[in-house]
C-alpha positions as a printed Julia matrix, in Angstrom:
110×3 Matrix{Float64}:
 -54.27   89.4    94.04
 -50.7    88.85   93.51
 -48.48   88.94   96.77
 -46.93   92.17   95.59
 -50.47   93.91   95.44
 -51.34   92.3    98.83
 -48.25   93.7   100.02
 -49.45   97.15   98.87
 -53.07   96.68   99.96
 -51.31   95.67  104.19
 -49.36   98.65  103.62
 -51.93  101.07  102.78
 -54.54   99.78  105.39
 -51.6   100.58  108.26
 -50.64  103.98  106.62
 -54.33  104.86  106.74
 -54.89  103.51  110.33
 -52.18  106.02  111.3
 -53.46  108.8   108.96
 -55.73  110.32  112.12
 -54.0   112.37  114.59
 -55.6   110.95  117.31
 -54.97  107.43  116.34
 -50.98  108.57  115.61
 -51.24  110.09  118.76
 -52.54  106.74  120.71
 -49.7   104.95  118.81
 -47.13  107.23  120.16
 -48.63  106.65  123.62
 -48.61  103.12  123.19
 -44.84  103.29  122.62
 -43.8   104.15  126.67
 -45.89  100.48  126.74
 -49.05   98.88  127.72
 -51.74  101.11  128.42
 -55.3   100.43  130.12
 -57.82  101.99  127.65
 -59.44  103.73  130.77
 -55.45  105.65  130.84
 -55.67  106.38  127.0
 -59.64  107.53  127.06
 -58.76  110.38  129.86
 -56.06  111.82  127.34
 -59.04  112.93  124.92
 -62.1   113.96  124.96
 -63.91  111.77  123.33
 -66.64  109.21  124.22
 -65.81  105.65  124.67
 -67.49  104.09  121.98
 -65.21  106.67  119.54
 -62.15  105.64  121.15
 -63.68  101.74  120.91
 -63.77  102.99  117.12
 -60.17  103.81  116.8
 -58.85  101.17  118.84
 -60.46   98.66  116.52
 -58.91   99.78  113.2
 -55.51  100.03  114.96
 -55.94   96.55  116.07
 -57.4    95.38  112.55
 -54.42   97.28  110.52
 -52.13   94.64  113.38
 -49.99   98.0   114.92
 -51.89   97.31  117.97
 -52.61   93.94  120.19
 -55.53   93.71  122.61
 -56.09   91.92  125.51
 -58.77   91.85  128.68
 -58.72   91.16  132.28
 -61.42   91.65  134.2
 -63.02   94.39  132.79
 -60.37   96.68  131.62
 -59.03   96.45  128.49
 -54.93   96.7   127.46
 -53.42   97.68  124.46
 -50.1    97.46  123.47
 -47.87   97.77  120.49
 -47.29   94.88  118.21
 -43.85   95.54  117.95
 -43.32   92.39  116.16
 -45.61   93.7   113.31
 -44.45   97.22  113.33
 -40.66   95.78  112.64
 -42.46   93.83  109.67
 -43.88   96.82  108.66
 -41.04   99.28  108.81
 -39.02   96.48  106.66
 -41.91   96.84  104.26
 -41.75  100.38  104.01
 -37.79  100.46  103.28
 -38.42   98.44  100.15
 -40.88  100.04   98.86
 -38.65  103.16   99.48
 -35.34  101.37   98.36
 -34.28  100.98   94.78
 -33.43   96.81   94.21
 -32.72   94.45   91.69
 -36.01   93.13   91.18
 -37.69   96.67   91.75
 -41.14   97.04   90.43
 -39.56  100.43   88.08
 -37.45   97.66   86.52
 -40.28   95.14   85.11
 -42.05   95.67   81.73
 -45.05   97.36   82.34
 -48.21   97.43   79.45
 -47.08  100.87   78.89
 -43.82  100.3    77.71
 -45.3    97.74   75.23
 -47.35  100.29   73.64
């Protein structure tokens, strides 16, 4: 995979972590700071293994970080990441030099 298409693959694995409205939702919670998951489980109703479930692919697409003391759990935004990741997101939305629209595709060879 060429870094370009593992640039696309990162990309899409975040904008699909952040596809479900409850997960989006979680994320915007996340952004007044760190939250104990028992805090974020009593804003839905939902069973804790489902909100185990969404925690885990926001932690795997790297929006969120996890840590445990005790036994509560605390998630918090990775806001180092999510700066990456909005920098990602202008280029792909930006025009450039070296802009994929630019290169020769197999198309234009045909």
């Amino acid at each position: 995979m060429s870094k370009l298409e593992q640039v696309y693959y990162d990309t899409a694995k975040v904008l699909k972590a952040l596809s479900d409205s409850k997960r989006l939702r979680i994320v915007d919670m996340l952004s007044c700071g760190e939250m104990c998951a028992c805090k974020i489980l009593e804003a839905f109703h939902i069973t804790q293994p489902t909100l185990s479930h969404d925690m885990r692919i926001l932690v795997e697409s790297k929006i969120v970080k996890v840590y445990r003391s005790g036994k509560n759990t605390y998630y918090s935004l990775n806001a180092e990441y999510l700066q990456s990741f909005h920098q990602t997101l202008h280029n792909i939305f930006t025009e450039k030099s070296n802009c994929i629209c630019h290169q020769e595709t197999n198309n234009d060879k045909e």
